[in-house]
C-alpha positions as CSV (number, residue, x, y, z in Angstrom):
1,X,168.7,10.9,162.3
2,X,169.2,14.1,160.4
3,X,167.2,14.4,156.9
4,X,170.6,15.6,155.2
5,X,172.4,12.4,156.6
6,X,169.9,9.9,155.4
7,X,170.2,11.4,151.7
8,X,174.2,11.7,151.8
9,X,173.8,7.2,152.8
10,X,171.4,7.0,149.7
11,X,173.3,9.3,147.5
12,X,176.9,7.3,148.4
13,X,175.1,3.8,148.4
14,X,172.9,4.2,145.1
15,X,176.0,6.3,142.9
16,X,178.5,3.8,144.2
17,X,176.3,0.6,143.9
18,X,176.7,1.2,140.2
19,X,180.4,1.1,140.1
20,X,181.7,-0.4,143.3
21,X,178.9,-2.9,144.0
22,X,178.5,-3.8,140.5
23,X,182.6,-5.0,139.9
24,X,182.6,-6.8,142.8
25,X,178.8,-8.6,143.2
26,X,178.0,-8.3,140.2
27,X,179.6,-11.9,138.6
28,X,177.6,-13.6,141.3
29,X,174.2,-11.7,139.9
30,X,175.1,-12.7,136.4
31,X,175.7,-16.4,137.5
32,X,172.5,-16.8,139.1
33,X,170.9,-15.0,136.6
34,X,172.4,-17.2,134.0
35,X,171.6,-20.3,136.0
36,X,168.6,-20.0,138.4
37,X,166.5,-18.2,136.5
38,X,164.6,-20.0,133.4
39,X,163.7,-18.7,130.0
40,X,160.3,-19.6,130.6
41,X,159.4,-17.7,134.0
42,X,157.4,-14.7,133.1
43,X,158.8,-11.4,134.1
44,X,156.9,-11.3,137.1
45,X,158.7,-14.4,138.3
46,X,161.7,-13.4,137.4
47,X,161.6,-9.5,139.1
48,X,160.6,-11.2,142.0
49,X,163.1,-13.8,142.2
50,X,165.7,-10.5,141.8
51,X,163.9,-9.0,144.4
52,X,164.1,-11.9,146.6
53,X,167.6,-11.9,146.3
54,X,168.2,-8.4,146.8
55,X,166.1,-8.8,149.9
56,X,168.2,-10.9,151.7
57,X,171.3,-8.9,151.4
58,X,169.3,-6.4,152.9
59,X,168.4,-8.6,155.7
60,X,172.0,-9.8,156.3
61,X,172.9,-5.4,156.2
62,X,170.0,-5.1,158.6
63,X,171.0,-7.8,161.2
64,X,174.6,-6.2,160.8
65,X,173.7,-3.2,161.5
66,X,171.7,-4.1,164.4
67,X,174.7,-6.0,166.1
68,X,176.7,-3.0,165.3
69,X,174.5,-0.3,166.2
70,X,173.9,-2.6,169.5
71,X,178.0,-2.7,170.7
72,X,178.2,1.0,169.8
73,X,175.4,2.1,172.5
74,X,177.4,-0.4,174.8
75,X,180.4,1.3,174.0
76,X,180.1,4.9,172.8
77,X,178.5,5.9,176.9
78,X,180.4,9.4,176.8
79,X,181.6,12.0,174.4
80,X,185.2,10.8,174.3
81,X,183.9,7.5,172.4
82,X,181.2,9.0,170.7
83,X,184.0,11.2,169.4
84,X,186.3,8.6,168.6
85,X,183.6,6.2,166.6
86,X,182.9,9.0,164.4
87,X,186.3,9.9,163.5
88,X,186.8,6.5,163.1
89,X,184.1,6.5,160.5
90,X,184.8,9.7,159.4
91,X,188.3,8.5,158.4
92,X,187.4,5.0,157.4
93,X,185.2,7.2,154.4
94,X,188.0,9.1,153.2
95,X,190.1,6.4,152.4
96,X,187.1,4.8,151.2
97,X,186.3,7.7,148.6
98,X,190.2,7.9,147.9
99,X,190.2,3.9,146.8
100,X,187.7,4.0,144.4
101,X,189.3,6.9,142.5
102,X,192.4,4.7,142.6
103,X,194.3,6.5,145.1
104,X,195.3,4.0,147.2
105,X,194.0,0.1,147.7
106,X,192.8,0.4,150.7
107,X,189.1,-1.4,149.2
108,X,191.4,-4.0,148.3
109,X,192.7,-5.0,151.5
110,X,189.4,-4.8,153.1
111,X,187.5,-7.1,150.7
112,X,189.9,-10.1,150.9
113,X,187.3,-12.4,150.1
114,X,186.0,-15.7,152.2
115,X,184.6,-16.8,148.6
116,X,187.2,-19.3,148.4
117,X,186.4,-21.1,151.7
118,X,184.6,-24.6,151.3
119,X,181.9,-23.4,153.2
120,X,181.1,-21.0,151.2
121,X,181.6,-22.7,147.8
122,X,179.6,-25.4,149.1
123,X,176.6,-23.1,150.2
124,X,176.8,-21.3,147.3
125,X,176.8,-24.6,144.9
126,X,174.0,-25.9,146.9
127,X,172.2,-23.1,146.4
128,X,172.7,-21.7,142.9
129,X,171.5,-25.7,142.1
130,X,168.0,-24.5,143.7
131,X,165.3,-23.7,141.9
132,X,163.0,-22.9,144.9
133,X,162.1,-18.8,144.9
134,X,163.3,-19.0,148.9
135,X,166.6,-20.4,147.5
136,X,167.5,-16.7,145.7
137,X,166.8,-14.9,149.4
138,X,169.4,-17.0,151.2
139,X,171.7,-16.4,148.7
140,X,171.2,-12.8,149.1
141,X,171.7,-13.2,152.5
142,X,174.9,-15.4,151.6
143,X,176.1,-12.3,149.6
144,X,175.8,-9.9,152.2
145,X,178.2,-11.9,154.4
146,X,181.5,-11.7,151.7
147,X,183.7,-8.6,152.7
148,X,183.1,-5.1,150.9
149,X,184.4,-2.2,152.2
150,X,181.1,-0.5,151.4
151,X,179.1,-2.2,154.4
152,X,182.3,-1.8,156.4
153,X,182.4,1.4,156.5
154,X,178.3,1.6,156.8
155,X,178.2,-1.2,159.7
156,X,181.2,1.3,162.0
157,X,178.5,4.6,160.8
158,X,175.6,1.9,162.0
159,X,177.8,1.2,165.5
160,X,178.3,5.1,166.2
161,X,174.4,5.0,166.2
162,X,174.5,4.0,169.4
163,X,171.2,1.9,168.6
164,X,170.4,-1.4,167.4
165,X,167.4,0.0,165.6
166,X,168.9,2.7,164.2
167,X,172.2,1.0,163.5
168,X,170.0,-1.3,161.2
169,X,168.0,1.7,159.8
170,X,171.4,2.6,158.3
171,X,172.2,-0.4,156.7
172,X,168.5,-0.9,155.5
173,X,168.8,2.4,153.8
174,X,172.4,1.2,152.4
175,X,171.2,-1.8,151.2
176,X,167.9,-0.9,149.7
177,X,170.0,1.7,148.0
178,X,171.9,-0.9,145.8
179,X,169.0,-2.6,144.8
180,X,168.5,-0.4,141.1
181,X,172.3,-1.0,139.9
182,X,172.0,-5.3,141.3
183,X,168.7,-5.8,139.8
184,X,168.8,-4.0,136.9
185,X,172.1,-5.3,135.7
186,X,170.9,-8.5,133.9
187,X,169.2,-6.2,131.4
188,X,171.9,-3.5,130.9
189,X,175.2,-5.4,131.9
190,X,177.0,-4.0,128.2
191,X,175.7,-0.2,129.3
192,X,177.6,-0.6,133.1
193,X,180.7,-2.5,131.6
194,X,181.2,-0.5,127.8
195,X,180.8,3.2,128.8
196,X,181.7,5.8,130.7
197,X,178.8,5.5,132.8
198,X,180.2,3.3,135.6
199,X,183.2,5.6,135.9
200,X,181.3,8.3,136.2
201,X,179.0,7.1,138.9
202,X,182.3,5.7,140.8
203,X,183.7,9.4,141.0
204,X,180.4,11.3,141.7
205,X,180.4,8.0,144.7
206,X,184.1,9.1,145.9
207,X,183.6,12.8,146.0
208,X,180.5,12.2,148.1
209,X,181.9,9.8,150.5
210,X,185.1,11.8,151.1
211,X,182.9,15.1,151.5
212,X,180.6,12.7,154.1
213,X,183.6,12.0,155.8
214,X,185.1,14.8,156.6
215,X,181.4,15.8,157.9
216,X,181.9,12.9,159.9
217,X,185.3,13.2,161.5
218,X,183.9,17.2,161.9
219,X,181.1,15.7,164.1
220,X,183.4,13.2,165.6
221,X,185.5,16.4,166.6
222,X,182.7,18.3,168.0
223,X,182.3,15.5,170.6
224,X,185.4,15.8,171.6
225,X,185.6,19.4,172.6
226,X,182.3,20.2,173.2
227,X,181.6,18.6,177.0
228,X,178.0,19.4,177.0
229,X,177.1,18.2,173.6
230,X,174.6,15.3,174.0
231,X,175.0,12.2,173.2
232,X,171.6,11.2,173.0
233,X,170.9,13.6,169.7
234,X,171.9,11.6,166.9
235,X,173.5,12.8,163.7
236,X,174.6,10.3,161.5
């Protein structure tokens, strides 16, 4: 993976973490918080139990993005596929970049959440009840499963790896990316929901990803008319 790619992923992830991921996960930090976590746990205890929760989103990301990376190399065995994952990403980013500056809704569509399903509730009940440490990483990995257009469009750039390991290399870096806005927003939920901060960050997020993916569909296009280009060299 190319050095300039790995910091564009941290760069989109950690700016749009705290606008994106903080509207949409970030009830579900604040009712854990609120809940799970006691008054009396010492700071420690309560970092790690953040931590713990963080960490299993990051697993769920990482098995994602193995499964993902793992169908791409079955998939993407010439240039023509290779080609077409990446524009398909590539694309996928623009309209990604052009939904969070309120362009169009196309977020929207894609995060039609399972959150109302009885599983789910029922999990989730059982588990915000829980006061076992272990209980806050399966609900992190919980959390990771609910549709976000963010790990969509990271687990189709994970699947044009080619590679399970670097297919969950990408979504390691994405997740562990979003762990400063998630964690931190017990203590500063008034800063990310009164100011212009979380605006901010949401545009800084969009410009980024729609620059990324036209650099993307670019690569995407180089694939496609360039017969000798290899495979084999990964660039996202």
């Amino acid at each position: 993976m190319e050095a300039i790619s790995i910091i564009t992923i941290i760069s989109i992830a950690f700016l749009g973490s705290f606008g994106h991921c903080v509207g949409m996960c970030g009830g579900i930090v604040i009712a854990y918080s609120s809940t799970k976590i006691k008054n009396d746990w010492t700071k420690k205890v309560q970092a790690l139990a953040h931590l713990l929760y963080s960490f299993g989103r990051i697993s769920t990301y990482m098995i994602l993005g193995a499964l993902f990376g793992l169908v791409g190399g079955v998939v993407t065995f010439d240039n023509t596929t290779s080609g077409i994952f990446l524009l398909i990403t590539g694309f996928m980013m623009i309209l990604v970049g052009l939904s969070l500056l309120g362009k169009i809704k196309f977020l929207t569509i894609l995060e039609h959440s399972c959150s109302k399903s009885p599983l789910y509730q029922n999990t989730f009940k059982a588990l915000l009840g829980s006061q076992s440490l272990f209980s806050f990483y399966l609900l992190g990995m919980l959390n990771g499963l609910l549709p976000c257009g963010f790990v969509y469009v990271f687990a189709i750039t994970a699947a044009s790896t080619g590679s399970a390991f670097w297919g969950a290399f990408v979504m390691f870096i994405f997740g562990l990316s979003t762990v400063p806005a998630l964690f931190s927003l017990g203590f500063f939920v008034g800063l990310f929901k009164q100011s212009n901060l979380r605006d901010l960050f949401i545009k800084l997020a969009s410009i980024l990803v729609i620059a990324f993916g036209f650099y993307i569909g670019y690569l995407g296009y180089e694939y496609l008319v360039d017969p000798t280009k290899s495979i084999l060299s990964c660039h996202i």
